[in-house]
C-alpha positions as CSV (number, residue, x, y, z in Angstrom):
1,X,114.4,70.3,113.0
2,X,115.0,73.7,111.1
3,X,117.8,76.5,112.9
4,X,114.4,78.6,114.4
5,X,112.7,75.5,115.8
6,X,115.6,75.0,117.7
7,X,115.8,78.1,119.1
8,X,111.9,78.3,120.3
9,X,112.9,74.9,121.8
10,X,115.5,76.3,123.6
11,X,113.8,79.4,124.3
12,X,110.6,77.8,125.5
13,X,113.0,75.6,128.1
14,X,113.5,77.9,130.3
15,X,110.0,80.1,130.5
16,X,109.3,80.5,134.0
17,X,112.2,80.9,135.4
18,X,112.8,83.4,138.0
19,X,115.6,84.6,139.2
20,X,116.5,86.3,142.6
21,X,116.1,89.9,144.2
22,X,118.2,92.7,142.5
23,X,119.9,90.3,139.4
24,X,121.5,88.7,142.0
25,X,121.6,85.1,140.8
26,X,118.6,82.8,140.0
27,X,116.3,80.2,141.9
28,X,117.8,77.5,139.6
29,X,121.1,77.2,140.5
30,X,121.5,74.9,136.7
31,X,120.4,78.0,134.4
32,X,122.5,80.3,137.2
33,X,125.7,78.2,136.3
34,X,124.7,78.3,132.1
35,X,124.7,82.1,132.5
36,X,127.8,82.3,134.6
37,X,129.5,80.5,132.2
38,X,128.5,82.8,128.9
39,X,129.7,86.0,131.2
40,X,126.6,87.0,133.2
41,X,127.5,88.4,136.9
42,X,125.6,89.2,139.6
43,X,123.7,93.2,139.8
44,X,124.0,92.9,136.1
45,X,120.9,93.0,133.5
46,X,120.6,89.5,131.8
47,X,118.0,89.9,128.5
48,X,120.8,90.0,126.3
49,X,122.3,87.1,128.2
50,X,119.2,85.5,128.2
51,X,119.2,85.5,124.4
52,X,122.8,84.7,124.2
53,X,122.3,81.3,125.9
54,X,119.6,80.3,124.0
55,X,121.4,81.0,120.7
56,X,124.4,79.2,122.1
57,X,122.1,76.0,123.0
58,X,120.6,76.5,119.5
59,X,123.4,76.2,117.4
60,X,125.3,74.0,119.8
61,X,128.8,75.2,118.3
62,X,128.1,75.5,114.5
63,X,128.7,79.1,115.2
64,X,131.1,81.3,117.3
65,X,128.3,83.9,118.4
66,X,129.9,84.9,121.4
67,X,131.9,87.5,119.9
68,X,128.3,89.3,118.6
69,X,126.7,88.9,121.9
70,X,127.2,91.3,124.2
71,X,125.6,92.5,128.1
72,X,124.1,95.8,125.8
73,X,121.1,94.6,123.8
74,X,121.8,97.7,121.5
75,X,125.7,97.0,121.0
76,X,124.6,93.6,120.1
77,X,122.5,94.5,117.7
78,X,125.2,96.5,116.4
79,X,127.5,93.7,115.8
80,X,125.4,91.0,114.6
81,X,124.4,93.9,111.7
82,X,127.6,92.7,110.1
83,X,127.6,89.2,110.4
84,X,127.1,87.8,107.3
85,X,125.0,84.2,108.8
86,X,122.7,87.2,109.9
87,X,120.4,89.9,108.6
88,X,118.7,92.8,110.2
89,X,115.2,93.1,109.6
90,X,112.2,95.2,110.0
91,X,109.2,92.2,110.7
92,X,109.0,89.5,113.9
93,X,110.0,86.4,112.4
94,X,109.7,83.1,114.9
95,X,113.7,82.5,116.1
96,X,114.6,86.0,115.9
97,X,116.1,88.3,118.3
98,X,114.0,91.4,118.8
99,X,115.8,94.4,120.2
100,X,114.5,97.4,122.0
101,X,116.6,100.8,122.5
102,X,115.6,102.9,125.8
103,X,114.7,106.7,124.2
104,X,115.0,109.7,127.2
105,X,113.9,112.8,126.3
106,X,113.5,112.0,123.0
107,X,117.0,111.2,122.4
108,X,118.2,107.1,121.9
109,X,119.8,105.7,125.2
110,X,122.5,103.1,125.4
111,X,120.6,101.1,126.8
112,X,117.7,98.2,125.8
113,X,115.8,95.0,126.0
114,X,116.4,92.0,124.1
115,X,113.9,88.8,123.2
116,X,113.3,86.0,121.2
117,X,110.4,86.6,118.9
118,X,107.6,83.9,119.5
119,X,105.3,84.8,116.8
120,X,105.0,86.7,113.5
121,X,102.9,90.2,113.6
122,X,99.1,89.6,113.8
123,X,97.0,92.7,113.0
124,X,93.5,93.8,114.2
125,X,91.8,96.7,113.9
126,X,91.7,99.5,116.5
127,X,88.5,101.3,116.2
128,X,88.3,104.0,118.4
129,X,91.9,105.1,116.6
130,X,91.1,104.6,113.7
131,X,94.4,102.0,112.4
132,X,95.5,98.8,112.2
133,X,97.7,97.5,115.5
134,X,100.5,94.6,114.7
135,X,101.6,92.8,117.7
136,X,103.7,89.7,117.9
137,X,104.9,87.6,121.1
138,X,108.2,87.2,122.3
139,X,110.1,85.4,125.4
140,X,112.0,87.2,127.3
141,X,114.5,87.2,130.0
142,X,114.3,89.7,132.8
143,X,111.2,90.9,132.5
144,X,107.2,90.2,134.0
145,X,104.8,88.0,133.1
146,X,102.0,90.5,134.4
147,X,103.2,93.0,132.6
148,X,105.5,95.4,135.5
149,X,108.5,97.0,134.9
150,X,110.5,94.8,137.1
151,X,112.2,92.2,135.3
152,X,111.6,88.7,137.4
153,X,111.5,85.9,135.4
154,X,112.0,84.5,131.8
155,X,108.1,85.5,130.0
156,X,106.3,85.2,126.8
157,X,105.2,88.7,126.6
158,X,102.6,90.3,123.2
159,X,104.5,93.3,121.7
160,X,103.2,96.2,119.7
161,X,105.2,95.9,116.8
162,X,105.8,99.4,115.9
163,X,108.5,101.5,114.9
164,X,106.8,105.0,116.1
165,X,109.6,106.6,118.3
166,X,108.3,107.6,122.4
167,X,110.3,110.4,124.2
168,X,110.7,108.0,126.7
169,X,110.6,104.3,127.5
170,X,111.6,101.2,124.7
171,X,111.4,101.4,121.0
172,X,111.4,98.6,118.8
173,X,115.0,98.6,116.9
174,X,114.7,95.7,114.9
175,X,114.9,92.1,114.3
176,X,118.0,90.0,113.9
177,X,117.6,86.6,111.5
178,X,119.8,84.0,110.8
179,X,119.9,83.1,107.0
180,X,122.6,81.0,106.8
């Protein structure tokens, strides 16, 4: 089983998984302890945590990711940009971490969203505007299966994938692969 397989395994493991009011620990008091243990505390966020523990399941040791990860999805993506088992990239590729950057008044926030990319992009055409949409699936930590802003549960959510910047709200960053 190849590095990505491994990590949509370990991804795909936890889907459904909820955790409790206000980040305030999980209904699964197993995946509460896993998180725990790779530095997640209660009232905090937990995407990037979320990814962190999958990664960490995936490569079982081989690598010492924990200095790359951190609780900021956009710092993380920061670090891993100069790692050299890693590579930034601009398309979902299955086993990569997608990162999103929180824009306010048009100017990029500190903070984000991470994933796990599910799927490659898959266009169709759009119509009424006149363009080809790309989307791709991810699974997420902290976030909502029906699509809310509330983050409840680990989710496979579809994704625009677009790099047009919003004044406000997530915008795609980028992808982060491992190549060896």
């Amino acid at each position: 089983m190849d590095i990505e397989d491994k990590i949509l395994q370990a991804a795909l493991a936890f889907l459904g998984e909820k955790e409790l009011k206000n980040n305030s620990g999980f209904v699964n008091k197993n995946l509460q302890a896993k998180m725990e243990q790779i530095g997640w505390q209660k009232g905090q966020a937990w995407c990037a945590y979320f990814a962190e523990l999958v990664y960490q399941q995936a490569f079982d040791g081989i690598l010492k990711l924990d200095r790359f990860f951190t609780p900021v999805a956009v710092q993380t993506f920061a670090k891993f940009q100069n790692n050299k088992h890693f590579k930034v990239i601009e398309t979902p590729t299955p086993g990569a971490l997608v990162v999103w950057q929180n824009y306010r008044n048009g100017l990029p926030h500190w903070t984000g969203h991470m994933g796990i990319c599910l799927t490659d992009a898959h266009y169709f055409r759009c119509e009424s505007c006149n363009q080809n949409i790309g989307v791709f699936s991810s699974i997420e930590g902290n976030t909502n299966s029906k699509g809310g802003r509330e983050g409840i549960e680990v989710a496979i959510k579809q994704r625009k994938f677009s790099f047009t910047k919003h004044e406000n709200g997530l915008n795609l960053k980028g992808f982060i692969k491992y190549v060896g």
